[in-house]
TIPAPA-168406 format. One record per atom (N, C-alpha, C, O): residue in one letter; x, y, z negated. Coordinates in steps of 0.1 Angstrom, whole numbers, padded with zeros to 4 digits, always signed. Example, Ala and Ser with C-alpha at 12.3 -4.5 7.8 and 13.67 -1.06 7.14 Angstrom:
<recs>
A+0132-0057-0078;A+0123-0045-0078;A+0132-0033-0078;A+0142-0033-0085;S+0128-0022-0071;S+0137-0011-0071;S+0129+0000-0079;S+0134+0011-0080;
</recs>
This chain:
<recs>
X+0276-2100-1535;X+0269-2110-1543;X+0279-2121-1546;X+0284-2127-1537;X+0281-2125-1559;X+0289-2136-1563;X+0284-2147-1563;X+0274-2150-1569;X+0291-2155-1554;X+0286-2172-1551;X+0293-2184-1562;X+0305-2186-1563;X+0279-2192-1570;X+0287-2198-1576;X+0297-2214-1573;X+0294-2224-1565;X+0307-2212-1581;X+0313-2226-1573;X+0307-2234-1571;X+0309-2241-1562;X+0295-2238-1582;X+0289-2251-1579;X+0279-2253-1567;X+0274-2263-1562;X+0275-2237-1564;X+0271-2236-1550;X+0278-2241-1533;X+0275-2247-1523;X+0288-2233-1539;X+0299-2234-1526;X+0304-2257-1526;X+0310-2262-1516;X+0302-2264-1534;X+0301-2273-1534;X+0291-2283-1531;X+0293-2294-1526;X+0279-2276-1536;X+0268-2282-1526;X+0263-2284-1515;X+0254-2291-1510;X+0273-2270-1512;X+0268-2268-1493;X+0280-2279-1486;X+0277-2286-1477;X+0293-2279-1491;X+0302-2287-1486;X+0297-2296-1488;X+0288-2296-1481;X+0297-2307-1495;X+0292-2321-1498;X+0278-2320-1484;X+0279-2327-1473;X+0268-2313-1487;X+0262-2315-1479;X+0262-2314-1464;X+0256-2322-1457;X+0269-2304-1460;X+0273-2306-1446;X+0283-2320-1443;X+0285-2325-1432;X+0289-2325-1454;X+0299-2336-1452;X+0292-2345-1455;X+0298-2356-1452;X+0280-2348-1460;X+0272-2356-1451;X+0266-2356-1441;X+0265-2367-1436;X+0260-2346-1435;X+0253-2346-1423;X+0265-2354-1414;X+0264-2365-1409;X+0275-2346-1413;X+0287-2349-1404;X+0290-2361-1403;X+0296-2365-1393;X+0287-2369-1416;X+0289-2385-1417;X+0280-2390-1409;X+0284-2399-1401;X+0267-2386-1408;X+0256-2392-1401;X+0255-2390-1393;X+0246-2396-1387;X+0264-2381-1384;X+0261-2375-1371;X+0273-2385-1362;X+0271-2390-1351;X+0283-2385-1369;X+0295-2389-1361;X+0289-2407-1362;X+0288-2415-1353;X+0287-2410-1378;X+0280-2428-1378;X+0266-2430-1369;X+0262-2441-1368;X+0260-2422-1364;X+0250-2423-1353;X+0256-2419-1343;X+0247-2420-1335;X+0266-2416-1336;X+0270-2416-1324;X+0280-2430-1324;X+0282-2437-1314;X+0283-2430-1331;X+0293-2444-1333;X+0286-2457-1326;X+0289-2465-1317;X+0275-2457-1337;X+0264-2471-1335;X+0254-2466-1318;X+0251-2474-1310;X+0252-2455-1317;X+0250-2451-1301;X+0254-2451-1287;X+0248-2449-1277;X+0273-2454-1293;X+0283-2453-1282;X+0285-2462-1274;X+0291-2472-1277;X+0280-2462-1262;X+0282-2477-1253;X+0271-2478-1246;X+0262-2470-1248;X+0268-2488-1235;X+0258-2496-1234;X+0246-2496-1244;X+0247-2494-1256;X+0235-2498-1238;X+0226-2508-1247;X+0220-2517-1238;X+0215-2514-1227;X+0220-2531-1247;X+0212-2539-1238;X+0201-2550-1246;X+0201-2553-1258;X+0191-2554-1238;X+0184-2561-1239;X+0183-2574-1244;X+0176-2577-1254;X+0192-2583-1235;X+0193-2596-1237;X+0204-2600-1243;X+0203-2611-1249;X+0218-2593-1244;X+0232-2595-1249;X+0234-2579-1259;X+0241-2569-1256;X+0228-2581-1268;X+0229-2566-1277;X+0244-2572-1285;X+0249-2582-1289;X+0248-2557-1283;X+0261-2558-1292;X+0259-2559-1306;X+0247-2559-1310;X+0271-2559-1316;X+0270-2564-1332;X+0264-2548-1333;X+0253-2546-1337;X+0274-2537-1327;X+0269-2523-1335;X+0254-2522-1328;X+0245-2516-1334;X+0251-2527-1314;X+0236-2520-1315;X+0226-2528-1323;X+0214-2524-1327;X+0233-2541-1326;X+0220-2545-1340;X+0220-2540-1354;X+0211-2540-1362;X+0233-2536-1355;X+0234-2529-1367;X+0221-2517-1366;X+0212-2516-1374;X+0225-2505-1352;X+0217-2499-1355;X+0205-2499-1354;X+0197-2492-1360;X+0201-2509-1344;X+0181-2514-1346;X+0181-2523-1361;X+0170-2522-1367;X+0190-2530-1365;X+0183-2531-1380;X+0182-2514-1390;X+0172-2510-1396;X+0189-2511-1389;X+0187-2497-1396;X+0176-2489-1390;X+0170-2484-1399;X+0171-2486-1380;X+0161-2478-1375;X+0147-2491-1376;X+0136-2486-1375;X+0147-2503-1376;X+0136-2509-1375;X+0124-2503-1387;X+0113-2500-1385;X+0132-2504-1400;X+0124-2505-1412;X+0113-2487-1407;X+0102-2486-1412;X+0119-2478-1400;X+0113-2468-1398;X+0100-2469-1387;X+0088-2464-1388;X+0106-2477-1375;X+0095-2477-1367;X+0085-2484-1370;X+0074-2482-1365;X+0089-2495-1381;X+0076-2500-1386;X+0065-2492-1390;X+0053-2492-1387;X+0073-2483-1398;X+0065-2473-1405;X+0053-2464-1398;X+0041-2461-1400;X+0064-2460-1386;X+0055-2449-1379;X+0044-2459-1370;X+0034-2453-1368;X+0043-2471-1366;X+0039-2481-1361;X+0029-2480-1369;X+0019-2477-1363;X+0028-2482-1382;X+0014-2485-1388;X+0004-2477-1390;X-0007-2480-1394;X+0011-2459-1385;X+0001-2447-1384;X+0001-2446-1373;X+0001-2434-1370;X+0002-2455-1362;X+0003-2449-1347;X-0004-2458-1343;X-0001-2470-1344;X-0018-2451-1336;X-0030-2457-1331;X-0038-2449-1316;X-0034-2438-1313;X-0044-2455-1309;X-0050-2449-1301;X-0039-2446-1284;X-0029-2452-1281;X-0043-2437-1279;X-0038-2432-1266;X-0019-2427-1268;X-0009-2427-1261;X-0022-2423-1282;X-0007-2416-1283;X+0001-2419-1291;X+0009-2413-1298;X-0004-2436-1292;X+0009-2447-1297;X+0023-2442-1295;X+0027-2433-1303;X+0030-2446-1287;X+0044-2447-1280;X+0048-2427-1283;X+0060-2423-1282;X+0039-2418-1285;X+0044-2406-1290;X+0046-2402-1304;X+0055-2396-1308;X+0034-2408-1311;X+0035-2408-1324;X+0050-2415-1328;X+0059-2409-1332;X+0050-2425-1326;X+0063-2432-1329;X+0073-2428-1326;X+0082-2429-1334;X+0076-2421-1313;X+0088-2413-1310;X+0091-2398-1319;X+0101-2391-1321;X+0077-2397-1323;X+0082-2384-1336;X+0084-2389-1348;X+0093-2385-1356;X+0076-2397-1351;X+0076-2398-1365;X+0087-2411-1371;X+0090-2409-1382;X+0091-2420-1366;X+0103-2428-1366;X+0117-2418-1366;X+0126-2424-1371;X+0120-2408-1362;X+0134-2402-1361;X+0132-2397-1372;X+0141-2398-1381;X+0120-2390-1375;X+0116-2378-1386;X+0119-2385-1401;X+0125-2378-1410;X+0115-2401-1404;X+0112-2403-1418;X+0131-2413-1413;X+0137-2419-1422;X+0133-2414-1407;X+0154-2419-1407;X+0160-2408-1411;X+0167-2407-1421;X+0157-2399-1404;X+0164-2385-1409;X+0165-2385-1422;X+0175-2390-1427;X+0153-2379-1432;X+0153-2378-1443;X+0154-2392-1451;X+0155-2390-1463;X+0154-2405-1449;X+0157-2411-1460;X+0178-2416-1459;X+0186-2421-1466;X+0177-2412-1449;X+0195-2419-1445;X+0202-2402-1454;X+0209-2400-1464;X+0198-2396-1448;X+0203-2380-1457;X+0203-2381-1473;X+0213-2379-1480;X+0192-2385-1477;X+0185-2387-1493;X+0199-2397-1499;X+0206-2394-1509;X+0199-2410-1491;X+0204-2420-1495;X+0219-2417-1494;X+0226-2423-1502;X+0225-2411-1487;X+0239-2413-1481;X+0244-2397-1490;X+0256-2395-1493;X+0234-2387-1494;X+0241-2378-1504;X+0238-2384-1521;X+0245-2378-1529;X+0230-2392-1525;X+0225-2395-1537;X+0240-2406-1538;X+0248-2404-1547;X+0244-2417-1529;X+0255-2424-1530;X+0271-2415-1529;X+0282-2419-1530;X+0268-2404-1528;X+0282-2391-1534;X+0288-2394-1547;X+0299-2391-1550;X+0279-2400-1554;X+0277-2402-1570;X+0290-2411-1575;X+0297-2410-1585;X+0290-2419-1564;X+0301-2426-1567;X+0311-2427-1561;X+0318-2437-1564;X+0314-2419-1552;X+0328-2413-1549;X+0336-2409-1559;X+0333-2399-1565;X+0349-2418-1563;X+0359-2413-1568;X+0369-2402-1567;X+0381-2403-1568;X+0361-2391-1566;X+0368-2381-1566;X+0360-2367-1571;X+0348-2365-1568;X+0367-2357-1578;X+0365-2352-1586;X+0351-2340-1580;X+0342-2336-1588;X+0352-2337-1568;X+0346-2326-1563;X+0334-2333-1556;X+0323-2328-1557;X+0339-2344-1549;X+0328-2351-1534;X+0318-2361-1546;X+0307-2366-1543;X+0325-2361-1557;X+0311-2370-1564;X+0302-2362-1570;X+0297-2366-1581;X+0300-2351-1565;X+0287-2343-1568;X+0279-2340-1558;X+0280-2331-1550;X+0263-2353-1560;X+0258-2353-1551;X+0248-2342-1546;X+0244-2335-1555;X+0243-2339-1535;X+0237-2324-1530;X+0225-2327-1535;X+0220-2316-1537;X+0217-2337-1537;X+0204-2340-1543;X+0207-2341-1556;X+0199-2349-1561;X+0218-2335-1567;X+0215-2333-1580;X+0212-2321-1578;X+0203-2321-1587;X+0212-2305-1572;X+0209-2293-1574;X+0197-2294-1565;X+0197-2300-1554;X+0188-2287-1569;X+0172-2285-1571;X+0173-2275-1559;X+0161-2272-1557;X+0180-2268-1550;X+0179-2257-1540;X+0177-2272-1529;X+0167-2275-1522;X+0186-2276-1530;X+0187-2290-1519;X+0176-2298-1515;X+0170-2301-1504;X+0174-2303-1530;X+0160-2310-1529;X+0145-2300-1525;X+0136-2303-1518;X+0145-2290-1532;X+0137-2281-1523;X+0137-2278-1511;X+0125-2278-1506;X+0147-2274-1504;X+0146-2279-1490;X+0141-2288-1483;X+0133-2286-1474;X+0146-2303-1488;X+0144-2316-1484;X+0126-2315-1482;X+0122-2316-1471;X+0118-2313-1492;X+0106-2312-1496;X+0099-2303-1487;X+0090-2306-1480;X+0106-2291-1487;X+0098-2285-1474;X+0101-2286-1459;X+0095-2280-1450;X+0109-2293-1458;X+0114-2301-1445;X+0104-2311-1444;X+0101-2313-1432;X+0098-2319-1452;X+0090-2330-1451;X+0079-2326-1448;X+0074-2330-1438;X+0070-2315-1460;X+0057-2312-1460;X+0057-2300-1443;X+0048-2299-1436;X+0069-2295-1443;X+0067-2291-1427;X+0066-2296-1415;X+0059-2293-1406;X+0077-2307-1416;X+0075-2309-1403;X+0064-2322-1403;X+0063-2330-1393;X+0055-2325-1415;X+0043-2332-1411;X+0034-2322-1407;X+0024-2327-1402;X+0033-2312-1407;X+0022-2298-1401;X+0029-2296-1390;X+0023-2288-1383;X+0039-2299-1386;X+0048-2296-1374;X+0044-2307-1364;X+0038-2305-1353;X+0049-2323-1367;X+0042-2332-1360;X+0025-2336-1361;X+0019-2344-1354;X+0021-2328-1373;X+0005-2333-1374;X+0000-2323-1361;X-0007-2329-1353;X+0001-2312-1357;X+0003-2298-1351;X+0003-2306-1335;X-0007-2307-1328;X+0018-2313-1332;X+0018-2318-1320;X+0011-2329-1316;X+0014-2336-1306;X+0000-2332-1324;X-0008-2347-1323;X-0023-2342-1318;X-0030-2347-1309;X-0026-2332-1326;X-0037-2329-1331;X-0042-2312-1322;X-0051-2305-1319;X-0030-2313-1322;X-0034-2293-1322;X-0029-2286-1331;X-0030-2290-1342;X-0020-2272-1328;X-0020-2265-1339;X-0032-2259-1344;X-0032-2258-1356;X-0046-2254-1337;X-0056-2255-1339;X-0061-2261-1350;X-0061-2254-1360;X-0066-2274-1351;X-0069-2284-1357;X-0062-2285-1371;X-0067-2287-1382;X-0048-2281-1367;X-0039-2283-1383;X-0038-2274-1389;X-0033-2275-1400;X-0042-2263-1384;X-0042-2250-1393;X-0057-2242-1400;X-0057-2233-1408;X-0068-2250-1392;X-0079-2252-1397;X-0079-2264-1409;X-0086-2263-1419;X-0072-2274-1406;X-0071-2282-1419;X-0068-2277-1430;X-0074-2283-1439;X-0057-2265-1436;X-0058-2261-1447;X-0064-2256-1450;X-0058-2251-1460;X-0076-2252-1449;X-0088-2240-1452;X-0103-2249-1452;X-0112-2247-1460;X-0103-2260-1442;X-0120-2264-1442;X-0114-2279-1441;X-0102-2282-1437;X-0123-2288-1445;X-0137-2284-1452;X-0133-2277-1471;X-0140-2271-1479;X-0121-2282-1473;X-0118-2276-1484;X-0110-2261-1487;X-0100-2261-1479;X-0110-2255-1491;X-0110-2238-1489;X-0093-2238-1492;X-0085-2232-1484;X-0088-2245-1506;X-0079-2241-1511;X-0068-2259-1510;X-0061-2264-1519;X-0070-2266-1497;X-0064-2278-1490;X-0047-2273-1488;X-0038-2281-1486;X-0047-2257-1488;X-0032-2251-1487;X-0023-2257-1504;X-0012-2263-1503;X-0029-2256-1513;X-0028-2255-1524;X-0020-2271-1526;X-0009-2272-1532;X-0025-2282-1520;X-0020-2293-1522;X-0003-2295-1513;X+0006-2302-1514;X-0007-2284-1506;X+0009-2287-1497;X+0018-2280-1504;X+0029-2282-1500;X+0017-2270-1516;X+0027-2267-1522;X+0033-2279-1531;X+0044-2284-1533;X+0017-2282-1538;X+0021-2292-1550;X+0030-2305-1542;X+0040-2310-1547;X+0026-2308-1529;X+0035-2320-1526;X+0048-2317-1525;X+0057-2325-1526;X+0050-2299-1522;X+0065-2297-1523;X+0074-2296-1539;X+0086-2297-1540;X+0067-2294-1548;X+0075-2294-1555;X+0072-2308-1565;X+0078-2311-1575;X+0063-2317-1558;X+0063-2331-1564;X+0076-2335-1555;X+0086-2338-1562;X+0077-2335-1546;X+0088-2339-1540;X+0097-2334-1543;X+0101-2343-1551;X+0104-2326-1544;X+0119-2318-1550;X+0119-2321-1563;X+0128-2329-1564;X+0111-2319-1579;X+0110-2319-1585;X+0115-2334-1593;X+0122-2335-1603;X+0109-2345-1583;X+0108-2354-1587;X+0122-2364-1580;X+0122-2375-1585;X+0132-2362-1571;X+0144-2361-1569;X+0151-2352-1574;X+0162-2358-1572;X+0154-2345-1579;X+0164-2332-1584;X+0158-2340-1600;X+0168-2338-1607;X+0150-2347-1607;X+0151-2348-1618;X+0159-2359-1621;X+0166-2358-1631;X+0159-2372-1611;X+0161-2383-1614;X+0180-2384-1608;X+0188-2392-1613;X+0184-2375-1599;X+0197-2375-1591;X+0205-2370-1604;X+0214-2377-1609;X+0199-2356-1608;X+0205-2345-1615;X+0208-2355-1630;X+0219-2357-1634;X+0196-2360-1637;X+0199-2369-1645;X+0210-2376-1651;X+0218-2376-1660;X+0207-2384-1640;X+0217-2396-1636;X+0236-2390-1635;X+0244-2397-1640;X+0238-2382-1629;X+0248-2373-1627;X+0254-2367-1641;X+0266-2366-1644;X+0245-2364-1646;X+0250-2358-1660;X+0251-2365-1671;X+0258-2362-1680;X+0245-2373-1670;X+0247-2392-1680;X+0261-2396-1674;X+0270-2395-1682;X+0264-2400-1661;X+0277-2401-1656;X+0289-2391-1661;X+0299-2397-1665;X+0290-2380-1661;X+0294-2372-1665;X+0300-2366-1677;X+0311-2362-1679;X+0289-2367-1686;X+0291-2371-1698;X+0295-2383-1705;X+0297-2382-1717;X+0297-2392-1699;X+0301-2408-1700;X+0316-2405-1699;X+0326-2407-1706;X+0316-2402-1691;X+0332-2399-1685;X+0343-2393-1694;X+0355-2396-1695;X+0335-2382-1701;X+0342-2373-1709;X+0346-2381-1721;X+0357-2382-1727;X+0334-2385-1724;X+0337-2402-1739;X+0346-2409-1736;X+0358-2405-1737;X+0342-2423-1728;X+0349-2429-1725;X+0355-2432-1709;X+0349-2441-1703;X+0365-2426-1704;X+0370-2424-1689;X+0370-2436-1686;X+0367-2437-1674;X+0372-2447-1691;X+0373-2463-1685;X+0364-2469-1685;X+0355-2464-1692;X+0362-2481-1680;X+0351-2489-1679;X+0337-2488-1676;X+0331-2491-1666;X+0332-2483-1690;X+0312-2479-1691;X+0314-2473-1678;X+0308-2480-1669;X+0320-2462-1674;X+0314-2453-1662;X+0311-2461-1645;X+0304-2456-1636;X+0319-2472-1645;X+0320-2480-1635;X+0309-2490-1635;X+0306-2494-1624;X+0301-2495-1645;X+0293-2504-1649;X+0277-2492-1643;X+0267-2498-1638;X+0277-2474-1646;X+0271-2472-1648;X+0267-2465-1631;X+0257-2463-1624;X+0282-2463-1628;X+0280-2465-1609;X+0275-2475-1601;X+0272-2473-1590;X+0275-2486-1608;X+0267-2497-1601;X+0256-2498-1605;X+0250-2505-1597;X+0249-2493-1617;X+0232-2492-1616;X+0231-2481-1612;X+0219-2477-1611;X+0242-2472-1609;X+0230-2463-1598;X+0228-2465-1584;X+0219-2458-1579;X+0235-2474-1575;X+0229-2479-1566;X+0216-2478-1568;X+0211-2471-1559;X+0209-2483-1574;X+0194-2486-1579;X+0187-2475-1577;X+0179-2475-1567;X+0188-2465-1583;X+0181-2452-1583;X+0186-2445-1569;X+0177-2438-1564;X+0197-2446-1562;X+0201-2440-1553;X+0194-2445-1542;X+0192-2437-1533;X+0187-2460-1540;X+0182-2466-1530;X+0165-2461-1534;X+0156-2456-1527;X+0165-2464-1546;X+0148-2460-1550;X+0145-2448-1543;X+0141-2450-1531;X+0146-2435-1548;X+0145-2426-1547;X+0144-2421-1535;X+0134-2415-1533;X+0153-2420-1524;X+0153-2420-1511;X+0145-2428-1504;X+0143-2426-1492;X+0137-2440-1512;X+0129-2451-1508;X+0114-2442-1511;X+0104-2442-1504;X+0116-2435-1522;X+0101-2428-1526;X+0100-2420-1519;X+0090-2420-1512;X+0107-2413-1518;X+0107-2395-1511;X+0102-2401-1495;X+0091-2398-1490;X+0111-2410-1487;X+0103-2413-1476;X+0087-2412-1474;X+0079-2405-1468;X+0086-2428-1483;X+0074-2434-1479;X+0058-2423-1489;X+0046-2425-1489;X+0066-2412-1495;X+0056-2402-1498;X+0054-2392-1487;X+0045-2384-1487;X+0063-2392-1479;X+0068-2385-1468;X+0057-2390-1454;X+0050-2384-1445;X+0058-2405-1459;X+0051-2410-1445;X+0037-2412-1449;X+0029-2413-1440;X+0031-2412-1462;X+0017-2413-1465;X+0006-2397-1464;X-0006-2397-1463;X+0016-2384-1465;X+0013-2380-1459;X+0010-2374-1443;X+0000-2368-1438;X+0023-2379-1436;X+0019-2379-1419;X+0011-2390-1419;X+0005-2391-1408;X+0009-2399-1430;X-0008-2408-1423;X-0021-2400-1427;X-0029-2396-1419;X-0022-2398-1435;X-0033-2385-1437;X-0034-2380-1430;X-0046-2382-1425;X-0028-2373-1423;X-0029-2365-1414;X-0031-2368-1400;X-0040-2362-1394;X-0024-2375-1396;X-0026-2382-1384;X-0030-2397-1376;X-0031-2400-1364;X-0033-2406-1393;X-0045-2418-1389;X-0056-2412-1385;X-0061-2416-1375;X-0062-2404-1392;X-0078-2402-1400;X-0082-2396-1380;X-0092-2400-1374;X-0075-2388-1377;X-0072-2383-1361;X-0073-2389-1347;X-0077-2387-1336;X-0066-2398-1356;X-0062-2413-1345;X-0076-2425-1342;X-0079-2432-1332;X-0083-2426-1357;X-0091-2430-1355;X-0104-2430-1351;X-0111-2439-1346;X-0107-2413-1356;X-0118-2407-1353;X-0126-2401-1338;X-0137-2397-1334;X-0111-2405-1331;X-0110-2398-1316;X-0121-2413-1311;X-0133-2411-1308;X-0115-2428-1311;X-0117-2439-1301;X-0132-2440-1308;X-0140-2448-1301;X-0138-2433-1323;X-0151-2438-1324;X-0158-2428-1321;X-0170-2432-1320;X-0156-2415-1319;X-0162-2404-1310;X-0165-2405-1298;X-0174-2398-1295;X-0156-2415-1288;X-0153-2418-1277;X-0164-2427-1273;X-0171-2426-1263;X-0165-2435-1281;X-0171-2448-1283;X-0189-2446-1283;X-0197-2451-1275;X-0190-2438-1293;X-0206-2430-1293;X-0210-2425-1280;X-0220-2427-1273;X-0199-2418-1277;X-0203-2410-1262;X-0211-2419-1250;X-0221-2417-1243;X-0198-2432-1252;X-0201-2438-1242;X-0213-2444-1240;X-0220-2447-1230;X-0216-2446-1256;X-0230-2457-1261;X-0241-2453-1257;X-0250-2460-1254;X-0242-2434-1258;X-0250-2426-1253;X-0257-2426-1243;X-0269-2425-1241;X-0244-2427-1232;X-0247-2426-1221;X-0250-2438-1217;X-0261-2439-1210;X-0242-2450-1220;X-0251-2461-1216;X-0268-2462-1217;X-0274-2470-1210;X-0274-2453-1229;X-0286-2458-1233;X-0292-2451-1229;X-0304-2454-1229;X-0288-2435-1224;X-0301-2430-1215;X-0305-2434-1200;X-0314-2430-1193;X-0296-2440-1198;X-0306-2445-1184;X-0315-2454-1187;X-0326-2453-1182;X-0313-2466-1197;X-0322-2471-1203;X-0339-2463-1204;X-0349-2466-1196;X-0338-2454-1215;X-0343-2444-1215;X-0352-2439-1203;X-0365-2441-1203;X-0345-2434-1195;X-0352-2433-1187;X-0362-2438-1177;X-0373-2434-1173;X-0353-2451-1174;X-0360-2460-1171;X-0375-2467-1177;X-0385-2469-1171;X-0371-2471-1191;X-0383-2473-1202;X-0392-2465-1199;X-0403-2471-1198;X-0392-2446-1195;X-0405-2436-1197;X-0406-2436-1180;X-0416-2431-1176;X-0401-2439-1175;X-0407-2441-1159;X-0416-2453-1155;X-0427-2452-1150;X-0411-2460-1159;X-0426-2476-1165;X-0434-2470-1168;X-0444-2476-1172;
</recs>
């Protein structure tokens, strides 16, 4: 089977980001951590992880606070630092590494089912696999139907805007090699932060779907029970008078 180059370049770029992310998270991980005397790199890295635990903080309710957050805070850093740190390839000065892995639609397809999975993966460890695999069938029959569309709203909608952008650059280059192209690297910062900014926080509105509506429904379930019981001794009492 013949591999095309522009394949064999997407997988490089893309592992040469992970590898960036792996070795720059052990970096900001390396050492100590402390409480009262935090170093410059461990605030660097709790400012970079803050904006996520917020996130999962605001879907994390009930008894399994402090778990929800431990899944779902790694899960939406992952995918937006990946998003963001291959979409900024774009402007690498160099002929091969500035072709970012989120302009080819295989990549971003992954990305997308990485997302819509592993929220059935952590909706799964919240809930039940039970519970979450009953969710695509009842109360609505064809509830599967929407997790494709979110996969290819997600891929679709990064691979249009990366891919875009890339071949506007590209094409710019071939006209005029000086100047414009540099003016047009610095508005893509813009798109490169957006985008990675959308894909998350579409990322995290569906693990709230999934696992607020869960979170909430448990402490007012709970709540009735108790109310129940509180009121038949009442009850009882009242028909023994």
């Amino acid at each position: 089977m013949k591999v095309e180059p522009s394949s064999v370049i997407v997988i490089v770029n893309s592992l040469l980001v992970a590898i960036g992310l792996i070795v720059g998270g052990a970096w900001l991980a390396h050492g100590g951590l402390s409480v009262s005397e935090p170093t410059r790199r461990q605030n660097a890295g709790e400012a970079i992880l803050q904006f996520f635990v917020g996130k999962a903080g605001d879907m994390a309710h009930g008894e399994q606070r402090d778990r929800i957050m431990r899944l779902v805070a790694p899960f939406l850093a992952v995918l937006f630092l990946f998003i963001m740190t291959s979409n900024l390839l774009g402007m690498v000065p160099l002929p091969i590494i500035n072709r970012p892995p989120t302009s080819h639609f295989s990549v971003t397809l992954g990305l997308a089912l990485f997302a819509v999975g592993g929220t059935l993966v952590i909706s799964g460890a919240i809930k039940g696999a039970g519970k979450t695999f009953l969710h695509l069938f009842w109360p609505n029959p064809l509830q599967w139907v929407s997790e494709i569309t979110d996969v290819m709203s997600l891929s679709l909608r990064l691979f249009g805007n990366i891919a875009g952008e890339y071949m506007t650059v590209a094409l710019v280059v071939l006209v005029v090699p000086i100047g414009i192209p540099l003016i047009l690297h610095a508005l893509g910062l813009i798109p490169a932060f957006v985008q990675a900014l959308v894909f998350t926080l579409l990322t995290a509105s569906f693990l709230a779907n999934a696992i607020v509506h869960e979170e909430k429904s448990e402490p007012s379930e709970k709540a009735a029970k108790q109310r129940h019981k509180a009121a038949a001794p009442r009850v009882t009492a009242e028909g023994r008078s």
